[in-house]
N, C-alpha and C positions, 0 to 999 in steps of 0.2 A: 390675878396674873397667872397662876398657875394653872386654872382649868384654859384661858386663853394660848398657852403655850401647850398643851396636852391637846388639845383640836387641832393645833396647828400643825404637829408631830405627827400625827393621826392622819392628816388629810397627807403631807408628806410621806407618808408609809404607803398610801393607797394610789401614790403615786410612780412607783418604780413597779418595770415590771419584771415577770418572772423568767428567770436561766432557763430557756429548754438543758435539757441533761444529755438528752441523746435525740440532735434535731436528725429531719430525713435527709437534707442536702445541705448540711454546714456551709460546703463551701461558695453558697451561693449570697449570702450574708455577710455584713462586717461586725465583729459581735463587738465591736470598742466602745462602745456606749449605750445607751436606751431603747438608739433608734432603729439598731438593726437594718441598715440602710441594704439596698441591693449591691451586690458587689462591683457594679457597672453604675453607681449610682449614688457613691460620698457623699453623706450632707456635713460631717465634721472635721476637723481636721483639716490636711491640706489634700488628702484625696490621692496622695502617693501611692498605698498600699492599705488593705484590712486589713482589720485583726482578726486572726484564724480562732476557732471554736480549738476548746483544751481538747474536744475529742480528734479533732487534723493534729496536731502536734503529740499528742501522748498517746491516741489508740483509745478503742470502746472503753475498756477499763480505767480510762483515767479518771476517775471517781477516787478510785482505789488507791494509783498513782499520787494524787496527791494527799491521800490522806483523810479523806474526809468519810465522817460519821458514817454505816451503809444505813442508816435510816433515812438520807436521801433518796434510794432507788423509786 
């Protein structure tokens, strides 16, 4: 049971994918989920409004702003 639940975590992990940190055009993206949908182009939600990139709300350095390790950059 346990190596069956550790493949399964595994394949799970290898499935998310990864934060751009500093994309080139944020505002062309809705960053509220996986799918990174085009901003003309909702696949979640109700399609109201995207979710903006931390970098449109806090500035390049929001790395910093919120706090986080600099061994992200």
């Amino acid at each position: 049971m346990d190596e069956a639940k550790k493949i399964a975590q595994d394949e799970l992990a290898g499935l998310a994918r990864k934060f751009p940190l500093h994309p080139k055009y944020p505002e062309r993206i809705c960053w509220g989920c996986d799918r990174y949908c085009a901003h003309d182009a909702l696949a979640c939600g109700n399609g109201a409004d995207r979710t903006p990139h931390p970098m449109e709300l806090f500035g390049e350095d929001w790395l910093h702003f919120a706090g986080a390790p600099t061994s992200y950059k």
